[in-house]
C-alpha positions as CSV (number, residue, x, y, z in Angstrom):
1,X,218.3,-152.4,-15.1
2,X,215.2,-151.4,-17.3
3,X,213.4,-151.4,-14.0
4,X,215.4,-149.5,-11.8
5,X,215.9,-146.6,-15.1
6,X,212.0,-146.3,-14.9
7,X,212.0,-146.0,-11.0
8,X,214.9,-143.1,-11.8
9,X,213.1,-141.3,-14.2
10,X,210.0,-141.4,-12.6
11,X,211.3,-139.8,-9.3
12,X,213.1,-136.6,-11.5
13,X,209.8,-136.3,-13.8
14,X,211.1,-138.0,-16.9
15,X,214.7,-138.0,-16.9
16,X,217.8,-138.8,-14.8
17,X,221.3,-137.6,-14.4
18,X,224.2,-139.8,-14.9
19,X,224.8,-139.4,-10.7
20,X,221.6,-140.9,-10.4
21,X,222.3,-143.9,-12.3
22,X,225.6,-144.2,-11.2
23,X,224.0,-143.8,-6.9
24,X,221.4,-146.7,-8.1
25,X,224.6,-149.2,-9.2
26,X,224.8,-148.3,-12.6
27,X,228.8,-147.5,-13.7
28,X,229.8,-145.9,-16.9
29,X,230.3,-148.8,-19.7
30,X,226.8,-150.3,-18.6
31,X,225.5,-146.1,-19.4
32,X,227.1,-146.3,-23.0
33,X,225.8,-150.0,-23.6
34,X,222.5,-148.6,-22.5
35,X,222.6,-145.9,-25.4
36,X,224.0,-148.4,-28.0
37,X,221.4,-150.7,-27.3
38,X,218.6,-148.2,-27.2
39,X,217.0,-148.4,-23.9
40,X,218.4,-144.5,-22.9
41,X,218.7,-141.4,-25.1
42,X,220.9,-138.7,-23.8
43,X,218.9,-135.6,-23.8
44,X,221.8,-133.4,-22.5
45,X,225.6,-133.9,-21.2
46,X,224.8,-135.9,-18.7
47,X,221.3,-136.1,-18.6
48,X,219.4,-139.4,-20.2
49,X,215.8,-140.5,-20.7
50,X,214.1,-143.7,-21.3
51,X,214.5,-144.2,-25.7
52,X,210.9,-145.1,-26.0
53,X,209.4,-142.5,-24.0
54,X,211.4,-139.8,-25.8
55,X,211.0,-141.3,-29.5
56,X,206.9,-140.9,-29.4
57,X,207.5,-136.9,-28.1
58,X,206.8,-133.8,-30.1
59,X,210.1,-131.6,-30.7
60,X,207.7,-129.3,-28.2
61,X,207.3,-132.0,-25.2
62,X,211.1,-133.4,-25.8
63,X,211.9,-129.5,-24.9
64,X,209.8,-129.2,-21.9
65,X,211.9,-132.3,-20.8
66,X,215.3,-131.1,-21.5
67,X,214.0,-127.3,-19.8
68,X,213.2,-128.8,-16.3
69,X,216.6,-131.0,-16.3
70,X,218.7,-127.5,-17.4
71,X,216.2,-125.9,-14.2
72,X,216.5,-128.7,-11.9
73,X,220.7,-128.4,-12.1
74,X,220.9,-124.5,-12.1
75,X,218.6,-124.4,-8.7
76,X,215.8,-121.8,-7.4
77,X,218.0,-118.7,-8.4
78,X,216.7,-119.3,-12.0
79,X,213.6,-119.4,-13.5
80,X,212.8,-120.7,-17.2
81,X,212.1,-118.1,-19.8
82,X,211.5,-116.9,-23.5
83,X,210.4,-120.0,-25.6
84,X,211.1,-122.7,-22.8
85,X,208.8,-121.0,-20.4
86,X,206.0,-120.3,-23.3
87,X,205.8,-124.1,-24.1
88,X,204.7,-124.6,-21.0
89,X,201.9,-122.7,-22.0
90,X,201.2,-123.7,-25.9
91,X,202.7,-126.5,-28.1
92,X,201.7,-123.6,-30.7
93,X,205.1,-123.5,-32.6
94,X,206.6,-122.8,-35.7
95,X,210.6,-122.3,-36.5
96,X,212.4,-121.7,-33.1
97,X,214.9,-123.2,-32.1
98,X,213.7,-126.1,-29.2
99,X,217.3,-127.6,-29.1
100,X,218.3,-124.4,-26.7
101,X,216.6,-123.9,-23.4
102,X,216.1,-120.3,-22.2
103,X,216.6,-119.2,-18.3
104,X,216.7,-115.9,-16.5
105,X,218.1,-115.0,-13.0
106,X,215.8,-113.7,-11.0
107,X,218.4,-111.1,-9.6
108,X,219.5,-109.8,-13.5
109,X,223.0,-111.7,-13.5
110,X,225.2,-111.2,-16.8
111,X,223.9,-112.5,-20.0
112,X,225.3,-115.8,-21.6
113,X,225.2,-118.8,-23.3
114,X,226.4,-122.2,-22.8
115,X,225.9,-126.2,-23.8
116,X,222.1,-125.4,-25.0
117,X,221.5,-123.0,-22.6
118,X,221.1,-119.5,-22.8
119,X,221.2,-117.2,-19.8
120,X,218.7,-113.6,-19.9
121,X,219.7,-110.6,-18.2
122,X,216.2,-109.3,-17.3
123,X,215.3,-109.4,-13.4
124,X,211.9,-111.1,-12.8
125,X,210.0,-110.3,-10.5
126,X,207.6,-112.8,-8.1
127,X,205.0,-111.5,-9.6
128,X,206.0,-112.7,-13.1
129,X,206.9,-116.0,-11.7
130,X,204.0,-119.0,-12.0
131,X,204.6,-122.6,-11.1
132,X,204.1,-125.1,-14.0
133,X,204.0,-129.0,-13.5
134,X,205.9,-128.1,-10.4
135,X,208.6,-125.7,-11.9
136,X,209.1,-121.9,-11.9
137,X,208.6,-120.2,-15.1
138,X,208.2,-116.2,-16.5
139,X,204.1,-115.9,-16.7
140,X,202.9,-116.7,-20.3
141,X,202.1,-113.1,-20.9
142,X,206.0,-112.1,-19.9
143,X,206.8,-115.3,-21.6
144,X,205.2,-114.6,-24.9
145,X,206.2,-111.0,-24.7
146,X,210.1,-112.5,-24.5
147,X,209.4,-115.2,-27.3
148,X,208.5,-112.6,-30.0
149,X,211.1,-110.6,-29.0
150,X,213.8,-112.8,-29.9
151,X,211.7,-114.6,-33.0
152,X,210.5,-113.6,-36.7
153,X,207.3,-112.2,-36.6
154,X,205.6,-115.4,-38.2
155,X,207.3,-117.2,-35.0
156,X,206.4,-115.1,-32.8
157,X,202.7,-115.0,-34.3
158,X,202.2,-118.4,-34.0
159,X,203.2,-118.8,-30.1
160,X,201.6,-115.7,-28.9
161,X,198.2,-116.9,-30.6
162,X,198.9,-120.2,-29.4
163,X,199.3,-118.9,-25.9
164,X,196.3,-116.3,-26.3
165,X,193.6,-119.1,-27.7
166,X,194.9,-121.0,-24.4
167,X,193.2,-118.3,-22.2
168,X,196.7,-117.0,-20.8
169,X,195.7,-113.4,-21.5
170,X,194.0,-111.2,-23.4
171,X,195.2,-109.4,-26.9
172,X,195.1,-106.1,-25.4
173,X,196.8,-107.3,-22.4
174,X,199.7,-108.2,-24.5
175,X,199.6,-105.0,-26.6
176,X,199.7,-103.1,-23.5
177,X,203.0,-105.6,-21.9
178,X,204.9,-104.7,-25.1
179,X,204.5,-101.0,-25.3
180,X,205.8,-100.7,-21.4
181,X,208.8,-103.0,-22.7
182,X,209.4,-100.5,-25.7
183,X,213.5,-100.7,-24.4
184,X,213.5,-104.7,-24.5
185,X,215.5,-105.5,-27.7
186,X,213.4,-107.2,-30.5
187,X,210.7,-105.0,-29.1
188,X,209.7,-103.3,-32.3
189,X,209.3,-107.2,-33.4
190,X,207.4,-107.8,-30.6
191,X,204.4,-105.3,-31.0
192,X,203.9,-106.1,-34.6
193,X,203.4,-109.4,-33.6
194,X,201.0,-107.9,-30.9
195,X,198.7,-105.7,-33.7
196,X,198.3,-109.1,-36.2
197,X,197.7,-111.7,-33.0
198,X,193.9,-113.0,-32.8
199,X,192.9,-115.7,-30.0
200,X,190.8,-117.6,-33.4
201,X,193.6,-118.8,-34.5
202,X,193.3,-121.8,-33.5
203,X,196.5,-123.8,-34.8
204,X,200.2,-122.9,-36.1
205,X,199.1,-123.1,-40.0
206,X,196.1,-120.6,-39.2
207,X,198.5,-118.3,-37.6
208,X,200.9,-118.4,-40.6
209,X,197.7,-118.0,-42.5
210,X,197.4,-114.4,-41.1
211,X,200.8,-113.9,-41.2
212,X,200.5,-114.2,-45.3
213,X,197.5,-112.0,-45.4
214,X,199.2,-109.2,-43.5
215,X,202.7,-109.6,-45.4
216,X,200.4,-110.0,-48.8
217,X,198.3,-107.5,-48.2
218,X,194.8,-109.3,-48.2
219,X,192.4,-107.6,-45.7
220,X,192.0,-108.9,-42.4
221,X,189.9,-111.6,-42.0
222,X,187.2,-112.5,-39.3
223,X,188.2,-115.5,-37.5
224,X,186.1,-119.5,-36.6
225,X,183.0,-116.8,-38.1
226,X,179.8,-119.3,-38.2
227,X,178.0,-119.3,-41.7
228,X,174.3,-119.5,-41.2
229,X,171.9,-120.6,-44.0
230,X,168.8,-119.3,-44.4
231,X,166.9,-121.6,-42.6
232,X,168.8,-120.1,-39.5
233,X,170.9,-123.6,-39.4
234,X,174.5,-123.1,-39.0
235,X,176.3,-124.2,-42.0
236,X,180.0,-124.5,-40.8
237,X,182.8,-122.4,-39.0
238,X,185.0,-121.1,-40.9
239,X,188.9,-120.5,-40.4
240,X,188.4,-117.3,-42.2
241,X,186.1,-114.9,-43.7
242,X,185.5,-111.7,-45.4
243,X,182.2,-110.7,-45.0
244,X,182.8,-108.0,-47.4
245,X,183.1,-110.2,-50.2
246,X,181.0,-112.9,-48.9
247,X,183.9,-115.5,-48.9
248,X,185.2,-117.5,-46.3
249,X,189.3,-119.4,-46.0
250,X,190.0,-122.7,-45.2
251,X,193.2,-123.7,-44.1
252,X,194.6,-127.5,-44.8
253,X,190.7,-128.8,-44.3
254,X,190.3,-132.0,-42.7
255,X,194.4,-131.5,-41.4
256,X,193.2,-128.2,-39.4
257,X,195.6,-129.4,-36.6
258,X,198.6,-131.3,-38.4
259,X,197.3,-134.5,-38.5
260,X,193.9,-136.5,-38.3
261,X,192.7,-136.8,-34.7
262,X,193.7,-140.7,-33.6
263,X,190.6,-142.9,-35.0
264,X,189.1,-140.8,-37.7
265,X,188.3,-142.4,-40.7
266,X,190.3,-140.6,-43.6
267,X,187.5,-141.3,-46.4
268,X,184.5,-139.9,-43.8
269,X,186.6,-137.0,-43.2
270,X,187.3,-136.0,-46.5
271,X,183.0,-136.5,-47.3
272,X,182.3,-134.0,-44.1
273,X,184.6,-132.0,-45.0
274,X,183.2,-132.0,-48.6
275,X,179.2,-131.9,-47.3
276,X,180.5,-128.8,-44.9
277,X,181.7,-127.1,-48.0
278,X,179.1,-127.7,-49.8
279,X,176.5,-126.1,-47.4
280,X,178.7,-122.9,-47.0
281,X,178.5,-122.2,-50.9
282,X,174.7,-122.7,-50.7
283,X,175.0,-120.3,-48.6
284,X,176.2,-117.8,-50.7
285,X,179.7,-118.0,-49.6
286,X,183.3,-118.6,-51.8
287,X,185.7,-120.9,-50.4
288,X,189.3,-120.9,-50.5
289,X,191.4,-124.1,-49.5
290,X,194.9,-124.1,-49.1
291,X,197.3,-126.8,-46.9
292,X,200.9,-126.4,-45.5
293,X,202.7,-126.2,-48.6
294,X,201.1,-123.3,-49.6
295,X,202.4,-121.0,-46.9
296,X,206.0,-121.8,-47.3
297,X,207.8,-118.4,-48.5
298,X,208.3,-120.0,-52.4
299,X,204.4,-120.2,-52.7
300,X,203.1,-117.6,-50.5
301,X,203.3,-115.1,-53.1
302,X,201.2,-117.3,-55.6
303,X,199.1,-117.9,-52.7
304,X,198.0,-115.0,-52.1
305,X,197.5,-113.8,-55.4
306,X,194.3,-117.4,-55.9
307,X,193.2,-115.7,-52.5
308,X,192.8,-112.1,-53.6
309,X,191.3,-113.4,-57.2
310,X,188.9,-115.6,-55.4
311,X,187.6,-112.5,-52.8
312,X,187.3,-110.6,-56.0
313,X,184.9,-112.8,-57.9
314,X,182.8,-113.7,-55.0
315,X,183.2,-109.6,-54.2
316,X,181.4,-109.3,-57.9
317,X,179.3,-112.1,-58.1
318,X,177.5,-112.8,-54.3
319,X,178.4,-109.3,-52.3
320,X,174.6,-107.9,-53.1
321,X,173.6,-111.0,-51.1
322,X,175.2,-109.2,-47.6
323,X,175.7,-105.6,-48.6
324,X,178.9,-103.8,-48.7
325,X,180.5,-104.1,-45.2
326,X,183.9,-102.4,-44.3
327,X,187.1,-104.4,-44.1
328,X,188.9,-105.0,-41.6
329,X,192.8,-104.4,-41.5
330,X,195.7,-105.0,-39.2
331,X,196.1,-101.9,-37.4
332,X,193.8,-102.4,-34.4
């Protein structure tokens, strides 16, 4: 049985329907004896995947799954859209909802929703159509564009600079996308997120970190900005920094991405970490740390407030070292 499942699977891309298992001499009680025993998970009605493929997947790969089985039942009238077609892009995400799948018809039927699925009116166009590990998807400019629409901005933030540091277009292309959609709904949403997106954010928590400082108002922030000592030797990269005030951010340190890449040694990543810090200040930079916790909404006020008191005392104390550049803000 566990053999013919993986010979299943492996034909649809991951997953099969219950006609497929039933076609391969499966019948119903073996199906629920499967699930109770743990060798299927059912991703959908009527859809099932091997358990231990599924229970080592991100919530953003487990959707990608459950998008091409919605795709592969509603045919090539359809296309996947909005946060379904983005993650084919990015696994940049933060607070949207993977449990629903997002299609569009590409000839603008009526809008609904159904089982998980929700149905766009839009039309799309061949030319905003791209092929994806073999399915059709919205282009991850269009797809972005849709995800922000229908997101909060920090959402939204986080994908579209997740898409844009993945080299699926450019800021100003984006900018440009939203203000020809100015009638899309959400589309107000949308080109805010377009105005505080930068391609140097380079994970979820550095996107939310420029979501604070625009909601906080703490100047914009140059982004992976190399510190150079004065030997000429590069110090670091930093997640952030203010040149105005000669101080640079650091979000979640040796956890930049989530989690510590597989085989790092936690102790010799907390002493690089430390040794990298240590050559920025000698460099006559401030540092500011802060991790995941610290951007949730209870802290992001406190937060912000360490943030601004630490630009202001390197502002006093090491700005004659650089001179007094202009800041940057969010409106470009």
């Amino acid at each position: 049985m566990e053999a013919t499942l993986e010979r299943i699977t492996a034909v649809r891309g991951g997953f099969a329907f219950r006609s497929d298992l039933l076609d391969h001499g499966w019948n119903d009680r073996e199906i629920r004896a499967a699930l109770r025993g743990g060798l299927i998970e059912r991703l959908r009605h009527g859809t099932y995947a091997p358990k231990d493929q599924v229970s080592v997947m991100t919530p953003e790969d487990r959707h990608r799954l459950v998008a091409r089985s919605v795709l592969h039942r509603l045919g090539d009238e359809y296309v996947l859209s909005h946060h379904s077609a983005a993650m084919f892009a990015t696994s940049a995400s933060f607070d949207i909802d993977l449990d629903t799948v997002h299609v569009t018809h590409r000839n603008k039927r009526n809008s609904r929703r159904e089982a998980g699925v929700v149905f766009h009116v839009n039309a799309v166009d061949d030319q905003d159509v791209v092929i994806r590990d073999g399915i059709a998807v919205t282009a991850p400019l269009r797809a972005a564009l849709e995800s922000a629409s229908i997101s909060s901005t920090e959402s939204g933030l986080v994908l579209v600079n997740g898409v844009l540091n993945a080299g699926g277009f450019t800021r100003e292309e984006y900018q440009e996308l939203a203000e020809s959609e100015a009638d899309w709904p959400g589309s107000r949403r949308a080109r805010l997120v377009g105005r505080l997106a930068d391609e140097g954010c380079e994970s979820p928590g550095e996107s939310r970190s420029m979501y604070l400082f625009w909601r906080e108002g703490i100047p914009r922030p140059e982004t992976q900005a190399e510190i150079v000592m004065s030997d000429g030797l590069v110090a670091g990269r930093s997640d952030f920094r203010w040149r105005k005030c000669r101080h640079v951010g650091e979000f979640d340190g040796m956890f930049k991405y989530g989690i510590l890449n597989r085989g790092d040694d936690p102790a010799q990543v907390l002493v690089d970490e430390k040794l990298r810090e240590d050559r920025i200040r000698s460099s006559g930079y401030g540092v500011t740390r802060w991790t995941w916790s610290d951007l949730a909404p209870s802290r992001r006020a406190r937060t912000a407030a360490r943030i601004k008191s630490d630009l202001d005392r390197s502002r006093r104390i090491l700005v004659s070292l650089d001179g007094d550049l202009p800041a940057r803000n969010f409106t470009g």
